[in-house]
C-alpha positions as a LaTeX table, in Angstrom:
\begin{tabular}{lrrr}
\hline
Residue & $x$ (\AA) & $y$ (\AA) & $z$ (\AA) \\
\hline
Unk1 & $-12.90$ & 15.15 & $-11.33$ \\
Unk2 & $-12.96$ & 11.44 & $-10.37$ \\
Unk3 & $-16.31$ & 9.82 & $-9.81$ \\
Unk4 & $-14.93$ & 7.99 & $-6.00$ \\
Unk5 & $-15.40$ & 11.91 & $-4.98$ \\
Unk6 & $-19.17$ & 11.83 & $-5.63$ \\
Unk7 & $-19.40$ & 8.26 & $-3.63$ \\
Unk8 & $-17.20$ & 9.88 & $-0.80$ \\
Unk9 & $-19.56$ & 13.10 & $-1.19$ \\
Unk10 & $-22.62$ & 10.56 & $-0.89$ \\
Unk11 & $-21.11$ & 8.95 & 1.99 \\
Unk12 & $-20.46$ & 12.16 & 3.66 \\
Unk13 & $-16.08$ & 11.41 & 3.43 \\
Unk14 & $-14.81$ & 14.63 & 1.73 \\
Unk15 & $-12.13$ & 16.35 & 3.33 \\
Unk16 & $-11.67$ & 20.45 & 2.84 \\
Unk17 & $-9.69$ & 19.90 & $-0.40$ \\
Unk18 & $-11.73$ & 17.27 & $-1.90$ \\
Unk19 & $-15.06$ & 19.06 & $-0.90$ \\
Unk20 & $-13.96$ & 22.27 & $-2.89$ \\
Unk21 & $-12.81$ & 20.26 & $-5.85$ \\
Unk22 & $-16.46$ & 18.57 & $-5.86$ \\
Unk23 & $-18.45$ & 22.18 & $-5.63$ \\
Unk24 & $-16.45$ & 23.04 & $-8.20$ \\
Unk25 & $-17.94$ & 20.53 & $-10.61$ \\
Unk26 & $-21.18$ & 20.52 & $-8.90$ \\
Unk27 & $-21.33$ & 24.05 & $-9.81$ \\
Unk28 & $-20.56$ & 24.01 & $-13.75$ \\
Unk29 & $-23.56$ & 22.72 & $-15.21$ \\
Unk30 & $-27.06$ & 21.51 & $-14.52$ \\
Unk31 & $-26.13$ & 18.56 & $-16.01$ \\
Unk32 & $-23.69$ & 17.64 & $-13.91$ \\
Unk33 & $-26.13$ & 18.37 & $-10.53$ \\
Unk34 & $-28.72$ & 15.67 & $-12.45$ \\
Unk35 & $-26.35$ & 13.10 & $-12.39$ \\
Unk36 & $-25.25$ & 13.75 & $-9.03$ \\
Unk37 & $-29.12$ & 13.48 & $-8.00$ \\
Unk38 & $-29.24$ & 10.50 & $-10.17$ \\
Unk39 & $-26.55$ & 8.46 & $-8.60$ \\
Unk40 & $-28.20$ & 9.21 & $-4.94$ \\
Unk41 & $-31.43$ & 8.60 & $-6.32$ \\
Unk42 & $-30.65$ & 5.23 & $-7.41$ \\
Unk43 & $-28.67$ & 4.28 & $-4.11$ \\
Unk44 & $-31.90$ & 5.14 & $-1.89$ \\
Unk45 & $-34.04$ & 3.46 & $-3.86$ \\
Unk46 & $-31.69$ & $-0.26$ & $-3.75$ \\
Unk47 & $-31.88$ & $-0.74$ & $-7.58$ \\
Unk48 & $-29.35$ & $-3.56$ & $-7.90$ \\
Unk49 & $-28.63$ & $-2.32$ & $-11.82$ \\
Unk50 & $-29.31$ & 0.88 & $-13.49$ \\
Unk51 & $-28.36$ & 2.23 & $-16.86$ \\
Unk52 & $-27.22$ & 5.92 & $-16.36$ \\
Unk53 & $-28.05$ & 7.42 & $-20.23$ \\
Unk54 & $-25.85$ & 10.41 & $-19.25$ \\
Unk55 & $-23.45$ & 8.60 & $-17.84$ \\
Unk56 & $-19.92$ & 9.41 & $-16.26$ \\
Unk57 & $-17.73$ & 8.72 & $-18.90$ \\
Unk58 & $-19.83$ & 10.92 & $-21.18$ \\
Unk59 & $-19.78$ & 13.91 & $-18.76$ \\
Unk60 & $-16.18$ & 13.33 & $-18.33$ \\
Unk61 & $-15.45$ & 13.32 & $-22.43$ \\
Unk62 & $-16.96$ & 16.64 & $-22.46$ \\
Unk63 & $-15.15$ & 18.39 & $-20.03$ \\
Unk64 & $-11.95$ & 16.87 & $-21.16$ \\
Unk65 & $-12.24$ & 15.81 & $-24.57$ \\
Unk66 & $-9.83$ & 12.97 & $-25.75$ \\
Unk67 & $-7.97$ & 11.98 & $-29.65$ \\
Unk68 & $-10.14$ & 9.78 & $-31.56$ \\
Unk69 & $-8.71$ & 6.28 & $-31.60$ \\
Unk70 & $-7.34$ & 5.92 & $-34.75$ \\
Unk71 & $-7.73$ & 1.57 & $-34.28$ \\
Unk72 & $-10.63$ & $-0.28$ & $-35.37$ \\
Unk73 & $-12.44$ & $-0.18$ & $-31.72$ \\
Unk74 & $-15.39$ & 2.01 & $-31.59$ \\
Unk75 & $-15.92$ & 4.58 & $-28.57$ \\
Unk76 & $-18.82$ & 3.32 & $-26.84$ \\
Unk77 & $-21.39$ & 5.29 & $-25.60$ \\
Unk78 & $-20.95$ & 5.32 & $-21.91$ \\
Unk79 & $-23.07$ & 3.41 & $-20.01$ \\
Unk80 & $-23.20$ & 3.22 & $-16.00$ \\
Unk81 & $-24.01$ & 1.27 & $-13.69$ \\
Unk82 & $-25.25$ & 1.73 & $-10.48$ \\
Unk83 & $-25.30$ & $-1.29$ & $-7.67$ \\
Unk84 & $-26.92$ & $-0.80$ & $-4.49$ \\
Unk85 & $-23.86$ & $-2.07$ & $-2.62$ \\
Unk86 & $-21.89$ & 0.93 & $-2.10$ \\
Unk87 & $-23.17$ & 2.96 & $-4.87$ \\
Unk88 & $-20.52$ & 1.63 & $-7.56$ \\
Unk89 & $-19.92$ & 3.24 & $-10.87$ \\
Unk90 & $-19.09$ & 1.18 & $-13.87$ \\
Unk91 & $-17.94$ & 2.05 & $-17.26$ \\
Unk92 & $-17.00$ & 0.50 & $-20.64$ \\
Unk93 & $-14.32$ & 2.37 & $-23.19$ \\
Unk94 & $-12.93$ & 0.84 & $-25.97$ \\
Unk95 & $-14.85$ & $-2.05$ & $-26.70$ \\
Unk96 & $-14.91$ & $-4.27$ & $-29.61$ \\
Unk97 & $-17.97$ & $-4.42$ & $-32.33$ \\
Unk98 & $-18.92$ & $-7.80$ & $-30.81$ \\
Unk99 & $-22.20$ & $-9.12$ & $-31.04$ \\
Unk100 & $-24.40$ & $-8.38$ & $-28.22$ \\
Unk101 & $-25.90$ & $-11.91$ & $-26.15$ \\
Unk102 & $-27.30$ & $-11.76$ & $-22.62$ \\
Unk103 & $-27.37$ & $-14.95$ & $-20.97$ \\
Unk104 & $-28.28$ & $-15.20$ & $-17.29$ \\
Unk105 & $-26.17$ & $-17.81$ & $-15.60$ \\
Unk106 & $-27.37$ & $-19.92$ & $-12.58$ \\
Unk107 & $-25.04$ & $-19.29$ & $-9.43$ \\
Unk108 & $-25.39$ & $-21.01$ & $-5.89$ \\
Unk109 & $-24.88$ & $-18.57$ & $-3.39$ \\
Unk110 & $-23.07$ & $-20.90$ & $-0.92$ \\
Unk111 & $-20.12$ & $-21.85$ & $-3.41$ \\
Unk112 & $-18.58$ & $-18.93$ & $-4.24$ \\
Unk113 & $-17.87$ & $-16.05$ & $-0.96$ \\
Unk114 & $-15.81$ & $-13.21$ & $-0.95$ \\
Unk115 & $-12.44$ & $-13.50$ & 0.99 \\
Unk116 & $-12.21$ & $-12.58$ & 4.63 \\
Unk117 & $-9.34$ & $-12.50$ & 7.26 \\
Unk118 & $-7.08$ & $-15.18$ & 7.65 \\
Unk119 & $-3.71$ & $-16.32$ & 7.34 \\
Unk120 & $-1.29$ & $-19.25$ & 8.42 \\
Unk121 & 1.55 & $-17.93$ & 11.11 \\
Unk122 & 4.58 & $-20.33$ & 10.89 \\
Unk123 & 6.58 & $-19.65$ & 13.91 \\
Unk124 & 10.47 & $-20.11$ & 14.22 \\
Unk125 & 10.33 & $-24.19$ & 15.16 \\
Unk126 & 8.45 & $-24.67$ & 12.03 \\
Unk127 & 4.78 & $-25.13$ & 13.65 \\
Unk128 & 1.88 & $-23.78$ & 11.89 \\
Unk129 & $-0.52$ & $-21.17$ & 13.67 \\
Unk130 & $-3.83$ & $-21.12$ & 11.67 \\
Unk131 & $-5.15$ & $-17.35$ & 12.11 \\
Unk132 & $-9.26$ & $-16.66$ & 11.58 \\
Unk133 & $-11.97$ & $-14.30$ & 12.81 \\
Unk134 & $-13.42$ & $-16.07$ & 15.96 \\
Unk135 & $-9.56$ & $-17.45$ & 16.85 \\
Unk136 & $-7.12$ & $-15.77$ & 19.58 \\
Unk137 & $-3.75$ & $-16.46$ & 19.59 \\
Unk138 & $-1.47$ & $-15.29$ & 22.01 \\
Unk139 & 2.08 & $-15.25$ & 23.89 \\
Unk140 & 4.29 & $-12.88$ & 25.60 \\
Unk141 & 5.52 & $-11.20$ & 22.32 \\
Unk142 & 2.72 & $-11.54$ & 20.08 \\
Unk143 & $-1.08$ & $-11.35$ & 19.56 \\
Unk144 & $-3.72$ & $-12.34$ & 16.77 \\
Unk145 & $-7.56$ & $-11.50$ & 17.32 \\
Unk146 & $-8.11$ & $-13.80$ & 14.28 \\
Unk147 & $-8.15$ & $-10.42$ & 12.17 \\
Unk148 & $-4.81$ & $-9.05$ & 13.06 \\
Unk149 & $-1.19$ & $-9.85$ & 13.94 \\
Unk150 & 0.58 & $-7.34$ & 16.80 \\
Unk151 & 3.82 & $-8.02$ & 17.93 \\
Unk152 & 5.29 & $-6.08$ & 20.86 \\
Unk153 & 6.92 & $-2.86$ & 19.97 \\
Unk154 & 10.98 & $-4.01$ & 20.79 \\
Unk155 & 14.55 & $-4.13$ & 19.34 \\
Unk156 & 17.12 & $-6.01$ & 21.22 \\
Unk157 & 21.02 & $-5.13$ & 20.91 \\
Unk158 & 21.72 & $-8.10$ & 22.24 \\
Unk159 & 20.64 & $-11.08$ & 19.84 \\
Unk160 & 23.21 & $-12.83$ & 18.14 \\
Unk161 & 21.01 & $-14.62$ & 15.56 \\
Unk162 & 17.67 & $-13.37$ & 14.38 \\
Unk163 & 14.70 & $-15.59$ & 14.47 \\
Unk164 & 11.83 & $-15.31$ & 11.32 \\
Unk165 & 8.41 & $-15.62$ & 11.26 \\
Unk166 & 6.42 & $-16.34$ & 8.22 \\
Unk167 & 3.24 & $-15.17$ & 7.58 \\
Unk168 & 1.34 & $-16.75$ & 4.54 \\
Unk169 & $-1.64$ & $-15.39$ & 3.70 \\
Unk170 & $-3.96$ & $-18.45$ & 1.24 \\
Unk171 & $-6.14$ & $-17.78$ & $-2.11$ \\
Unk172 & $-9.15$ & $-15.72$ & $-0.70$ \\
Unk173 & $-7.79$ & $-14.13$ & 2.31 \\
Unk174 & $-5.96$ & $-10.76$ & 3.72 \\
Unk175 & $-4.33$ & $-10.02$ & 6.85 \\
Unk176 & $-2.72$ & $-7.16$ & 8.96 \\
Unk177 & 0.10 & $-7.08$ & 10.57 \\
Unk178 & 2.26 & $-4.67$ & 12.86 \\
Unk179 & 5.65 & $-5.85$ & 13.08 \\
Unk180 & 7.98 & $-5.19$ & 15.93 \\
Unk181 & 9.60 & $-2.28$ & 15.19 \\
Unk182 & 5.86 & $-0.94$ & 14.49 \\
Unk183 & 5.64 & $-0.83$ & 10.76 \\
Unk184 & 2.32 & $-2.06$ & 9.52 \\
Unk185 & 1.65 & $-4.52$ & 6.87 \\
Unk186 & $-0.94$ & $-5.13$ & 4.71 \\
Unk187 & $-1.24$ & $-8.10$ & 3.19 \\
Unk188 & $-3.37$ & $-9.49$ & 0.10 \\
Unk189 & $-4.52$ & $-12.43$ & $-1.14$ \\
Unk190 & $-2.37$ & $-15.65$ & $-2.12$ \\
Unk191 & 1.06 & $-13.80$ & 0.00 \\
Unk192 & 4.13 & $-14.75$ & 1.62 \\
Unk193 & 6.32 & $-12.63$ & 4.08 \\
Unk194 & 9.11 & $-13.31$ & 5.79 \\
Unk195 & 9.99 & $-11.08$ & 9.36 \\
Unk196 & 12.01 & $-10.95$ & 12.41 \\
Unk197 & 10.65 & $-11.37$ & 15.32 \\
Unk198 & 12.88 & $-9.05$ & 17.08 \\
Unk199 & 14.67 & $-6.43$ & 14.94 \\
Unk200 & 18.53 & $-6.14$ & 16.43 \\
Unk201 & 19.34 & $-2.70$ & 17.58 \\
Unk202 & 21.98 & $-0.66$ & 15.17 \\
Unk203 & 20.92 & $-2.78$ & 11.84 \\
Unk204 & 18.80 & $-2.25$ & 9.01 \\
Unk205 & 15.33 & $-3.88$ & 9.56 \\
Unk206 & 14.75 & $-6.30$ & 6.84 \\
Unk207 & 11.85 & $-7.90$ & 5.52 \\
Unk208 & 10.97 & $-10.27$ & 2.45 \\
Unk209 & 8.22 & $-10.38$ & 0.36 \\
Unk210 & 8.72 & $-14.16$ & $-0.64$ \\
Unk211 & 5.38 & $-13.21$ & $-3.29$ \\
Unk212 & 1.70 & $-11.26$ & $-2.99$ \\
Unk213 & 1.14 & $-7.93$ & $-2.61$ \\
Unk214 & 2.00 & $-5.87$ & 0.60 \\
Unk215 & 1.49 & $-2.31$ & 1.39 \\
Unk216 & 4.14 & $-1.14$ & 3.75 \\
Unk217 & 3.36 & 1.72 & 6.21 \\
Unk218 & 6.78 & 2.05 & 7.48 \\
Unk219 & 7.87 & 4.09 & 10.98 \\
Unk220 & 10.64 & 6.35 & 10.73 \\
Unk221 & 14.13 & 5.17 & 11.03 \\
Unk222 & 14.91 & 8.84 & 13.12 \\
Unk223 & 12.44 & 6.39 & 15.61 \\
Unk224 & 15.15 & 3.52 & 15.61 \\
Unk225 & 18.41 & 4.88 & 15.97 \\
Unk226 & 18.85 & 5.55 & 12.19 \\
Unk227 & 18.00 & 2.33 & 11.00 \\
Unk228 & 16.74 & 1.77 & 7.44 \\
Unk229 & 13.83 & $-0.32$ & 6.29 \\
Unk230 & 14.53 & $-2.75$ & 3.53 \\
Unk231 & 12.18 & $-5.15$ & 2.01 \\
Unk232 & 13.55 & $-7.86$ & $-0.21$ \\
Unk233 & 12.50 & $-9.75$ & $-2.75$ \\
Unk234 & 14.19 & $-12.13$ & $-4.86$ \\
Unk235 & 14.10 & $-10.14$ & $-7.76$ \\
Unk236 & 14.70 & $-6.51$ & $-6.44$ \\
Unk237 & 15.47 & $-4.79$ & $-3.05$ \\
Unk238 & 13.53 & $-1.23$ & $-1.64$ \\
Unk239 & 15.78 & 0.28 & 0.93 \\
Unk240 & 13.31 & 2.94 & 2.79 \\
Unk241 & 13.86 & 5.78 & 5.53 \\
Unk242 & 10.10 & 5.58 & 6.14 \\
Unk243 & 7.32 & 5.86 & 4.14 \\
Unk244 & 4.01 & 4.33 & 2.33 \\
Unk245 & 4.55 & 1.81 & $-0.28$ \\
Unk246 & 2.92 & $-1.09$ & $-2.22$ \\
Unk247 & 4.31 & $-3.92$ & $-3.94$ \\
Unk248 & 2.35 & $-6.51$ & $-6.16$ \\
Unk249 & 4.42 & $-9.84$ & $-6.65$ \\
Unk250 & 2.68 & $-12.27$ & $-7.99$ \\
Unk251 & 4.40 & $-15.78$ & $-8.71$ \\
Unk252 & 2.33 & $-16.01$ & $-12.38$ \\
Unk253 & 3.30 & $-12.32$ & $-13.19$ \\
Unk254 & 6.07 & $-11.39$ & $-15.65$ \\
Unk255 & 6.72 & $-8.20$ & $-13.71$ \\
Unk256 & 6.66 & $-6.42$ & $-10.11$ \\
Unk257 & 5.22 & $-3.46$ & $-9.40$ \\
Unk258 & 6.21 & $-0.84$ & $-6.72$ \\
Unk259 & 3.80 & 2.40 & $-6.07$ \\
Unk260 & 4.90 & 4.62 & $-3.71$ \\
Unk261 & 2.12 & 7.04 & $-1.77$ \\
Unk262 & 4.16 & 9.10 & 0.41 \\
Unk263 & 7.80 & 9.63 & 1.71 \\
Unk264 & 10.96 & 7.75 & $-0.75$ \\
Unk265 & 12.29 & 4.87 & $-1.81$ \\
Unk266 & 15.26 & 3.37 & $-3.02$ \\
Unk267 & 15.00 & 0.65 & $-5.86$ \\
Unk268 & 17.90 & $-2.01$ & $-6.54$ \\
Unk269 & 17.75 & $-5.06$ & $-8.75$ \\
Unk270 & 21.81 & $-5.57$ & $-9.34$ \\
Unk271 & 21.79 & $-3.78$ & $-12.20$ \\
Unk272 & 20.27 & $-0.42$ & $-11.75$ \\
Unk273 & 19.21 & 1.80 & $-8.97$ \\
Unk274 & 16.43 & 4.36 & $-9.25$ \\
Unk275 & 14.11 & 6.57 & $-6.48$ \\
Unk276 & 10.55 & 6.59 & $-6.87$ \\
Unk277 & 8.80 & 9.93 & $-5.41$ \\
Unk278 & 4.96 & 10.23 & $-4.04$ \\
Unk279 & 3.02 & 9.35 & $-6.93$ \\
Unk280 & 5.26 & 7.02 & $-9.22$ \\
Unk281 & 5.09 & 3.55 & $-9.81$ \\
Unk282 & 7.89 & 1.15 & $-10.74$ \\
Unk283 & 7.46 & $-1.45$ & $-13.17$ \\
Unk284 & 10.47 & $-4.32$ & $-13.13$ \\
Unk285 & 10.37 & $-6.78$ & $-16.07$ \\
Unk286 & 11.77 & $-9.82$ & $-14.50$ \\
Unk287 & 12.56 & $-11.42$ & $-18.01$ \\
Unk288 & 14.68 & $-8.71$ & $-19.17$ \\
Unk289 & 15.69 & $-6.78$ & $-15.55$ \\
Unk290 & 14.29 & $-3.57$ & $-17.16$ \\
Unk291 & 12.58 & $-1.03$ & $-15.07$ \\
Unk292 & 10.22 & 1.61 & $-16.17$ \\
Unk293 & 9.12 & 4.48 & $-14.09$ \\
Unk294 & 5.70 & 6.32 & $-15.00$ \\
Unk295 & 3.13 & 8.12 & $-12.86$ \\
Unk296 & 0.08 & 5.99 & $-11.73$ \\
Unk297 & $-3.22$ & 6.58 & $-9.80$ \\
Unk298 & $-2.57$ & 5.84 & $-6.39$ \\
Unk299 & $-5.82$ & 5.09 & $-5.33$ \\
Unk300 & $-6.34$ & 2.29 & $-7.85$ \\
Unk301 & $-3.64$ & 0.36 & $-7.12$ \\
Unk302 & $-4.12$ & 0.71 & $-2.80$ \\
Unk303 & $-7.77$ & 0.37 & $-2.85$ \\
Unk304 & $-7.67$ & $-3.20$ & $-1.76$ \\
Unk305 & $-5.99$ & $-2.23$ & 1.19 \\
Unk306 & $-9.10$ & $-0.18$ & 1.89 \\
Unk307 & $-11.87$ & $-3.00$ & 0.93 \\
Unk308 & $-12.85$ & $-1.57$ & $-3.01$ \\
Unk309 & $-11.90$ & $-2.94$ & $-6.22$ \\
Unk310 & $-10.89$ & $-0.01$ & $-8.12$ \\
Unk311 & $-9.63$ & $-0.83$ & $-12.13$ \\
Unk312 & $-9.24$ & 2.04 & $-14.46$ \\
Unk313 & $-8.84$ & 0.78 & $-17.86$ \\
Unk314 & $-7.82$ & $-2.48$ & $-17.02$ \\
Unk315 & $-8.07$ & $-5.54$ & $-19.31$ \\
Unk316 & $-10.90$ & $-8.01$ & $-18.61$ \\
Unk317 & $-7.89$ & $-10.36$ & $-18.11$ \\
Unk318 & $-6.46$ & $-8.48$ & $-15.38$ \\
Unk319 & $-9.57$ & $-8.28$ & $-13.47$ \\
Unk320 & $-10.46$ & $-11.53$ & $-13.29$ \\
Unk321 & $-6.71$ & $-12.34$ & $-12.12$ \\
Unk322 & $-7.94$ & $-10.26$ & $-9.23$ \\
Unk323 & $-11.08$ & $-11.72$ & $-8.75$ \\
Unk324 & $-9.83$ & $-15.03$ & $-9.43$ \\
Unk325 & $-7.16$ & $-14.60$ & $-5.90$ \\
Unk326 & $-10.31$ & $-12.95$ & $-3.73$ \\
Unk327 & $-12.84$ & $-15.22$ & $-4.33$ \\
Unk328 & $-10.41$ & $-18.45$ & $-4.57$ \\
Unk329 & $-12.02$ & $-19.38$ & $-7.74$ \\
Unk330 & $-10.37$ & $-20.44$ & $-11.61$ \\
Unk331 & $-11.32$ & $-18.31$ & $-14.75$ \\
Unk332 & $-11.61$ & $-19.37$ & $-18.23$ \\
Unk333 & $-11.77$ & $-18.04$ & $-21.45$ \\
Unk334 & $-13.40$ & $-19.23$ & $-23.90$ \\
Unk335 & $-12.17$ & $-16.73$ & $-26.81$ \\
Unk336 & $-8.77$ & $-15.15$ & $-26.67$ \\
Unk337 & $-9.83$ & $-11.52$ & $-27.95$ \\
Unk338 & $-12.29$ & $-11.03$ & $-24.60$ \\
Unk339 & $-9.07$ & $-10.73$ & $-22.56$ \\
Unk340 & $-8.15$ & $-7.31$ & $-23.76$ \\
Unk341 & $-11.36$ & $-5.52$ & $-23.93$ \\
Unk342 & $-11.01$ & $-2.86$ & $-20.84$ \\
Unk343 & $-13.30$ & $-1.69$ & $-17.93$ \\
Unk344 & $-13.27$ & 0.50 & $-15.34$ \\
Unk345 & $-15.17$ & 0.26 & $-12.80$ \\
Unk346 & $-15.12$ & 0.35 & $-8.62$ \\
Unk347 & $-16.76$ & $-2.46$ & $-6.62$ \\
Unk348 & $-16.90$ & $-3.19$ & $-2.86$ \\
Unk349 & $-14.72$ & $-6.34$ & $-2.22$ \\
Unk350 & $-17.67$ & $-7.62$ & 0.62 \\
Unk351 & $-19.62$ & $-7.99$ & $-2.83$ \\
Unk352 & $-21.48$ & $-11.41$ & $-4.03$ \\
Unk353 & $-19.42$ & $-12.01$ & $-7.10$ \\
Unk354 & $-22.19$ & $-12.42$ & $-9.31$ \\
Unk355 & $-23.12$ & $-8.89$ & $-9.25$ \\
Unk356 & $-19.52$ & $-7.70$ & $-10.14$ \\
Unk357 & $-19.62$ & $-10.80$ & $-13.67$ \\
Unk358 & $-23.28$ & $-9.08$ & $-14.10$ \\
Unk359 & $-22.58$ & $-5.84$ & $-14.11$ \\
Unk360 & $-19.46$ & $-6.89$ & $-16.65$ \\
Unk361 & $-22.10$ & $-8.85$ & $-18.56$ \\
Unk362 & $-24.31$ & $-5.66$ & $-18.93$ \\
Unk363 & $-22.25$ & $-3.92$ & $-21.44$ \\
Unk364 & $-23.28$ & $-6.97$ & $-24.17$ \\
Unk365 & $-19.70$ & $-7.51$ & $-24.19$ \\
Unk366 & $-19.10$ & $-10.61$ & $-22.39$ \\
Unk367 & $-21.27$ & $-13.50$ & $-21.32$ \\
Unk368 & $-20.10$ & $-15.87$ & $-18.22$ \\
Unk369 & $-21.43$ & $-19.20$ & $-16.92$ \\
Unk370 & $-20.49$ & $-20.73$ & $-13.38$ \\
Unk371 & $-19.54$ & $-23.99$ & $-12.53$ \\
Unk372 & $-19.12$ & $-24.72$ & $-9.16$ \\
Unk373 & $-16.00$ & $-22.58$ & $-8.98$ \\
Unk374 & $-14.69$ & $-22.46$ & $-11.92$ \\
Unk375 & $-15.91$ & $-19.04$ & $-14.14$ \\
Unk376 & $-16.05$ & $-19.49$ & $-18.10$ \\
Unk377 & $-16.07$ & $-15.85$ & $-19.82$ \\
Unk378 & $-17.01$ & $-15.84$ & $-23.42$ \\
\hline
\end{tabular}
């Protein structure tokens, strides 16, 4: 069982599968009701940090036991922690023998805040729209409440030449958008897309992701006369009936990455062609045009869409690359082997980002200082 179902058992979110899957465990050991009591314990009480000592990853082992590591990393002993904000679990695996420093760094509040809702609309004469919470913009077609983008639900069979918006979402920021045909976008930080306005009757509705991450919940062509949703991208193409899909595109990132969640998808780069199903994640190498196509845990790659961080395994370097887009800050390393050792770990992205780099800094792995905005891990 995955530990989000004992937060979304906390926070009273289960659904009828979900709820039987958590009984289940519930039910198998006394152990495993103590650390359920343990984890709501610790969120009613507001502890900002506490050390689990039978802690997730150690219940998990035992249930399903994994091959040593035959490497020169030790298996840690799992150790937990438990923030106050949204009850968040966090785990170390596969750490390094490194010796173990705790430094507390000084932070100002005011100079580093978590991302919020805005984005820059650049409309078809070139003229910038500046969308934030607090900010309406609005015009026959189209409407922002500073947090969202609508525009009105129409295809016209009559346009000769289609006219694009652009929607460019900056270093800490998100925005959401429903485009005219319906199909809602979700954008993250440090994005780019590229839309029509009006989508022409009898032709494929086409998007671009110039770079960023979307997710994509896209309506039904059966809605629009057969039509097909494509979303381009310099390097590769989706063609999609309708469906759920994300795409990560970063300009710094050696490959793309395509997850879809429900319905299927269509993948082109001009050389090869493959269909993802519910479940399956796409990996194109832009150096070498390779694509690789593996199964993935949904949740962890949508769960910005939903406001959590949510990294499973992931190298310290990888985090902070999503950190380092949220909170519009730069990270440095000070030693080069730090950037492999991997976490997992869920965090609220409303967070102060000194309790995520502290609760990092608690397995006596890594150390951090701040400077202004710049992060130094070491």
């Amino acid at each position: 069982m995955e530990f989000k179902l004992i937060l979304k058992k906390i926070n009273e979110e289960l659904n009828e599968e979900e709820m039987a899957i958590f009984n289940k465990w519930y039910n198998e050991s006394e152990e495993h009701r103590l650390f359920f009591k343990r984890v709501q314990e610790n969120r009613l009480k507001g502890k900002s940090i506490v050390d689990i000592k039978s802690g997730w990853d150690a219940i998990s082992t035992r249930i399903n036991p994994k091959r040593k590591s035959k490497g020169n990393f030790k298996i840690a002993a799992a150790i937990a922690a438990i923030l106050v904000v949204g009850s968040i679990l966090f785990v170390l695996d596969n750490r390094p023998n490194n010796p173990k420093v705790n430094i507390t760094p000084m932070l100002d509040q005011n100079s580093i805040l978590a991302g919020t809702d805005r984005a820059i609309l650049t409309l078809e004469d070139g003229s910038n729209v500046v969308l934030e919470k607090g900010k309406e913009y609005k015009t026959p077609n189209i409407f922002s409440n500073g947090s969202q983008l609508v525009y009105k639900n129409a295809s016209d069979a009559k346009i000769s030449t289609t006219i694009y918006n652009i929607l460019t979402i900056p270093r800490g920021g998100q925005f959401y958008i429903v485009l005219a045909d319906g199909t809602q976008v979700w954008l993250n930080s440090d994005s780019k897309l590229k839309y029509p306005k009006t989508f022409k009757e009898n032709a494929p509705r086409q998007v671009e992701l110039i770079y960023g991450e979307a997710y994509f919940d896209v309506t039904p062509s059966s809605e629009h006369k057969g039509s097909e949703f494509i979303v381009e991208h310099r390097e590769q193409r989706i063609n999609v009936l309708g469906t759920e899909f994300n795409i990560k595109a970063y300009q710094e990132e050696e490959i793309i990455a395509t997850t879809l969640v429900e319905g299927k998808v269509a993948l082109e780069n001009g050389i090869t062609s493959n269909h993802l199903l519910p479940g399956q994640q796409a990996i194109l190498n832009i150096e070498n045009k390779q694509i690789s196509i593996n199964p993935v845990d949904v949740y962890n790659e949508v769960s910005w869409k939903t406001g959590f961080f949510s990294f499973k395994n992931k190298s310290l370097e990888d985090i902070t690359k999503v950190l380092s887009r949220w909170y519009d800050i730069e990270v440095i390393f000070a030693r080069e082997d730090i950037k492999q050792i991997t976490f997992t770990g869920v965090f609220k992205k409303v967070q102060d980002i000194n309790e995520i780099l502290k609760s990092i800094e608690s397995t006596n792995e890594v150390t951090y200082s701040i400077n202004q905005k710049t992060i130094t891990m070491k």
